[in-house]
C-alpha positions as CSV (number, residue, x, y, z in Angstrom):
1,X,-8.9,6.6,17.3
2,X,-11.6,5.4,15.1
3,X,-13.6,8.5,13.2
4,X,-16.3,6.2,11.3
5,X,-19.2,7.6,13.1
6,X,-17.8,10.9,12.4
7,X,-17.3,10.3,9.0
8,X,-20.8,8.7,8.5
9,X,-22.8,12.5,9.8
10,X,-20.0,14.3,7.4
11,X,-20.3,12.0,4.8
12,X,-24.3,12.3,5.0
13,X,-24.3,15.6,5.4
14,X,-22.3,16.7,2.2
15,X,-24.9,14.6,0.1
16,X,-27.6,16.2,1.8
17,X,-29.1,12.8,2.8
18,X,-31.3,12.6,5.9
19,X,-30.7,9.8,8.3
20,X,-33.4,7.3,6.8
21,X,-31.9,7.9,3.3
22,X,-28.5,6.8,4.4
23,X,-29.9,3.7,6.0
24,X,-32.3,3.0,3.4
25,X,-29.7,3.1,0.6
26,X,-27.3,1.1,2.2
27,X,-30.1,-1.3,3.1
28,X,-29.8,-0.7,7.0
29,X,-32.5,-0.9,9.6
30,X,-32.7,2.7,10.6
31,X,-32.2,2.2,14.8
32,X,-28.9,0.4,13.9
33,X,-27.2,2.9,11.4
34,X,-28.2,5.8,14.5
35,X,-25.8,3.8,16.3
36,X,-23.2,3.8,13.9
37,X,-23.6,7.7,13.5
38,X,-23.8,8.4,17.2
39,X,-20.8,6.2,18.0
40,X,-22.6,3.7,20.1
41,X,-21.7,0.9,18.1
42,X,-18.7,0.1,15.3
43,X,-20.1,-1.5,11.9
44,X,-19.0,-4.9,11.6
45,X,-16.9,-5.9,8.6
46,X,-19.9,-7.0,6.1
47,X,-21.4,-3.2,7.2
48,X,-17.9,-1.7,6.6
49,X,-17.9,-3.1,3.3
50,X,-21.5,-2.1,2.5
51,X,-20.7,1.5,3.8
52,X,-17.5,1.8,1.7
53,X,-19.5,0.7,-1.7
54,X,-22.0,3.1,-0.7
55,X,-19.7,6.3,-0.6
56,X,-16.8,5.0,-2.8
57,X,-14.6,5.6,-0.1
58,X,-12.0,2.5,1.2
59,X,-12.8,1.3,4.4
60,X,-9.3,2.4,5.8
61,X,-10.1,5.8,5.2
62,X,-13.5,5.9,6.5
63,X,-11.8,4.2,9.8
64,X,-8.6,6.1,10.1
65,X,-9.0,9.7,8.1
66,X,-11.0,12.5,9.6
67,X,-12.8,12.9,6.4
68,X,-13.9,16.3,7.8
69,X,-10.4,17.8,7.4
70,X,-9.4,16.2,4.0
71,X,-9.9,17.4,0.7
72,X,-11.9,15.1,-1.3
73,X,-11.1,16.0,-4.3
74,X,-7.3,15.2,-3.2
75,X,-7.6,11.5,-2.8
76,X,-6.8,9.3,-5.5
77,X,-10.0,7.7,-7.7
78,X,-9.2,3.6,-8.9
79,X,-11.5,0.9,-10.2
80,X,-15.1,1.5,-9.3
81,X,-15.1,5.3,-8.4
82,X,-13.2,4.0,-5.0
83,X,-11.9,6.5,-3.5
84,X,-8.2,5.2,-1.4
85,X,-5.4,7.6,-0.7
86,X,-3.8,11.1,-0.9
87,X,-2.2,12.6,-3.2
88,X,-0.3,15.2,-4.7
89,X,-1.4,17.3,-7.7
90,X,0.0,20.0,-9.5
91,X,-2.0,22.9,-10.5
92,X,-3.5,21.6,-13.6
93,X,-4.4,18.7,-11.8
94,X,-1.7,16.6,-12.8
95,X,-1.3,13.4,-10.4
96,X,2.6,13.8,-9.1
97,X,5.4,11.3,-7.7
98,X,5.8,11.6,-3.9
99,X,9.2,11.0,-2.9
100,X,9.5,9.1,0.6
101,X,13.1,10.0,1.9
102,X,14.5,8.0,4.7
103,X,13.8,10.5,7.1
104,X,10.2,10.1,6.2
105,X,10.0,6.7,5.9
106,X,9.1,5.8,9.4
107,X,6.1,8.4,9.5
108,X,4.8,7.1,6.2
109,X,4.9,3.3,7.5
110,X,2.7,4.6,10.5
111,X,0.0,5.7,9.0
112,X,1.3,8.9,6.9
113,X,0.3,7.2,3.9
114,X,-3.4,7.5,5.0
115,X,-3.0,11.8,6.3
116,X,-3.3,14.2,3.9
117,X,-1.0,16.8,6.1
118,X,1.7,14.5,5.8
119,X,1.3,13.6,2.2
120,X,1.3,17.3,1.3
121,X,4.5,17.7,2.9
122,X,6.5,15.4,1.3
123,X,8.9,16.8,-2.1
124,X,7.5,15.5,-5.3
125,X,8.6,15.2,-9.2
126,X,6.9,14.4,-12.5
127,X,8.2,11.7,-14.6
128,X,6.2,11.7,-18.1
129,X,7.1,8.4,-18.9
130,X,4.6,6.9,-16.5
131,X,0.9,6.4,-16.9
132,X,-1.1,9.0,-16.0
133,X,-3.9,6.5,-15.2
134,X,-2.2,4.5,-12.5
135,X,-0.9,5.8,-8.9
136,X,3.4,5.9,-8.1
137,X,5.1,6.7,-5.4
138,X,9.0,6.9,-5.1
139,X,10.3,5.0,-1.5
140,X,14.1,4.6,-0.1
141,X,15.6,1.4,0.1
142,X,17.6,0.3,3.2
143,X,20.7,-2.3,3.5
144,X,22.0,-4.8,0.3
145,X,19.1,-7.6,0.7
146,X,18.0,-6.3,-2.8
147,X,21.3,-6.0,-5.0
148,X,22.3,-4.5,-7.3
149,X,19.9,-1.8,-5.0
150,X,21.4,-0.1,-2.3
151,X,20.6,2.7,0.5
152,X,21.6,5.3,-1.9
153,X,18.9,3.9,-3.9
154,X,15.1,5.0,-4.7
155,X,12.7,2.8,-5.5
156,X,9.5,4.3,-7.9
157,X,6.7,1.9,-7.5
158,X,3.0,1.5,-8.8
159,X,-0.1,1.6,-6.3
160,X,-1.3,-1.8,-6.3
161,X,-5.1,-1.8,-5.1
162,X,-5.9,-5.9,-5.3
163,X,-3.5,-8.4,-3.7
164,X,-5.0,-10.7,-6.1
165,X,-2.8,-8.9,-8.8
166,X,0.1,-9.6,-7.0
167,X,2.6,-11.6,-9.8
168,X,4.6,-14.0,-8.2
169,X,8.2,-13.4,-8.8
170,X,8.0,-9.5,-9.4
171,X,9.3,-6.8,-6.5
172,X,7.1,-5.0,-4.2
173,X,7.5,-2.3,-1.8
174,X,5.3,-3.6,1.3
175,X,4.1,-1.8,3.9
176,X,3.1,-3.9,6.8
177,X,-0.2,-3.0,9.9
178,X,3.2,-3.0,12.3
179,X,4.7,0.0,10.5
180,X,7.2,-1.7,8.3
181,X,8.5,-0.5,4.7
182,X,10.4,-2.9,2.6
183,X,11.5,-3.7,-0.7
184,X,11.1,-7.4,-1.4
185,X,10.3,-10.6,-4.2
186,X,7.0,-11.9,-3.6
187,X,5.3,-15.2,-3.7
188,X,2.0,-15.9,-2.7
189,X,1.8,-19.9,-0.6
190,X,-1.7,-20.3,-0.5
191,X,-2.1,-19.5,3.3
192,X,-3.3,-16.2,3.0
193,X,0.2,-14.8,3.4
194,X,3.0,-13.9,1.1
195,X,6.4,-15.0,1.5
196,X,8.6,-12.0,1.5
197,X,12.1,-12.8,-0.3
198,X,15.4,-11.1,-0.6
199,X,17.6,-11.5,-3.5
200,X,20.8,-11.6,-1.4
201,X,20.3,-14.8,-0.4
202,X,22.1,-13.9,2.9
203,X,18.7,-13.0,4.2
204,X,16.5,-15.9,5.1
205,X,12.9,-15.1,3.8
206,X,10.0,-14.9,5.7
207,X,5.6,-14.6,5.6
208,X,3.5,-11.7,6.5
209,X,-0.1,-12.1,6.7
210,X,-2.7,-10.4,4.1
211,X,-4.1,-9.0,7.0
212,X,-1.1,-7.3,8.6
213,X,-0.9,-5.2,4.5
214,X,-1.6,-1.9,4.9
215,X,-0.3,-1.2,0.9
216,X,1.8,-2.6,-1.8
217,X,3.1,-1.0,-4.6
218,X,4.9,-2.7,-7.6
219,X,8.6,-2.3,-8.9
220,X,8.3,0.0,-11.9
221,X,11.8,1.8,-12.2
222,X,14.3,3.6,-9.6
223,X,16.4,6.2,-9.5
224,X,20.2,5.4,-8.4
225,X,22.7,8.3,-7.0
226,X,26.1,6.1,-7.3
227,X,26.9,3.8,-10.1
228,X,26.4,0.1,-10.3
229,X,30.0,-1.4,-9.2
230,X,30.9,-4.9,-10.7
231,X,29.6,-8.2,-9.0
232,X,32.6,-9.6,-7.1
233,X,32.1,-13.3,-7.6
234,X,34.4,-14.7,-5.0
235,X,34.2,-18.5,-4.1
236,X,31.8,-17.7,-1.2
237,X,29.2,-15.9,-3.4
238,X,29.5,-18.6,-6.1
239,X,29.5,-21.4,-3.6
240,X,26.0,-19.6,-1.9
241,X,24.7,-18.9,-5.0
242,X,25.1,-22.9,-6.0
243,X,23.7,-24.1,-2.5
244,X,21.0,-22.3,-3.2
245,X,20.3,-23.4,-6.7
246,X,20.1,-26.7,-5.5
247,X,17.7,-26.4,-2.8
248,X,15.4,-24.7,-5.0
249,X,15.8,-28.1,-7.3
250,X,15.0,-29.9,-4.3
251,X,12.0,-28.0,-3.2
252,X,10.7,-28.3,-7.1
253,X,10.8,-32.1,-7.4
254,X,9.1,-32.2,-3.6
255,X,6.1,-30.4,-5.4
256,X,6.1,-32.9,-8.3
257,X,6.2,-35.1,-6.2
């Protein structure tokens, strides 16, 4: 369900605007932002965009989020006075650390991230040694395709609002437009995709589209309940670990050419 037009007469509305000052400031003929507002017609992207610059608000929220029935003043300000998620805040207004358990993990990568209700609900902890002026988030990790991380381990990560400051090399959690949360290295290809790698090079890697991103959020610490056990460096693992040294020489000296 799309609440655009919803949010356009609420939006509107809380700035006291009358119809022909909306459409006038956004630079809209009047008849076609009616039919935006009255749910006739869905704003094509450029309009989206325009709409979203307008109000401040990301165009995934003024899509997805009943902006009617969550608190503005609880969504999360970046670059711009852009206003993109929910969060959680303390009562001195003090931006806190969601924690995304496992048992919450599949609601967040279908859409929880973007409902307030949900984010309220999840536990939450302070950690003073992060910048107040950025956005993190905590999220489980699943299986071994990110040693020396594990399912016991939590991964606290750093809103990232651009894909353009995506570094390649670093880790990422990912959540994908087909409800997927993972923990992975990053490269960009030049396709408009990222490939998606795993460090246990047991796990082939593969591309998602920019498109299909719904969020990313960088690597910037975790929190482990067991202890680190030694690498076992049998002749398997080194022989893997050598095969795949060498392709990656291969695949360098095919781009130098």
């Amino acid at each position: 369900m799309l609440y655009i037009s919803d949010n356009l007469k609420w939006l509107r509305s809380k700035q006291n605007l009358s119809q022909q000052e909306a459409a006038d400031g956004m630079k809209l003929p009047l008849d076609r932002y009616k039919k935006y507002e009255y749910g006739k017609n869905t704003p094509p992207a450029e309009t989206l965009l325009v709409i979203s610059r307008y109000y401040h608000i990301s165009i995934d929220l003024l899509l997805t989020v009943d902006l009617r029935k969550t608190p503005i003043d609880n969504l999360v300000q970046l670059e711009d006075n852009r206003i993109v998620l929910p969060i959680t805040v303390n009562t001195e207004g003090q931006n806190l650390v969601e924690i995304v358990t496992h048992k919450a993990k599949a609601g967040y990568a279908a859409g929880g991230y973007a409902d307030f209700t949900f984010m309220s609900q999840l536990e939450h902890i302070s950690l003073p040694w992060l910048n107040k002026n950025e956005k993190y988030r905590t999220f489980p990790v699943d299986g071994d395709s990110m040693p020396p991380h594990n399912s016991k381990s939590f991964i606290i990560a750093k809103y990232v609002e651009k894909l353009g400051d995506v570094v390649d090399g670093k880790t990422y959690i990912v959540i994908t437009t087909n409800n997927e949360m993972v923990y992975k290295r990053l490269n960009k290809n030049g396709k408009n995709t990222f490939t998606l790698n795993s460090d246990n090079t047991f796990y082939k890697p593969y591309e998602v589209k920019f498109s299909e991103i719904a969020e990313i959020w960088e690597y910037a610490g975790s929190l482990e309940r067991e202890n680190f056990k030694p690498e076992n460096y049998s002749s398997e693992r080194l022989e893997g670990i050598i095969r795949k040294l060498q392709g990656d020489v291969m695949e360098i000296r095919e781009r130098l050419g």
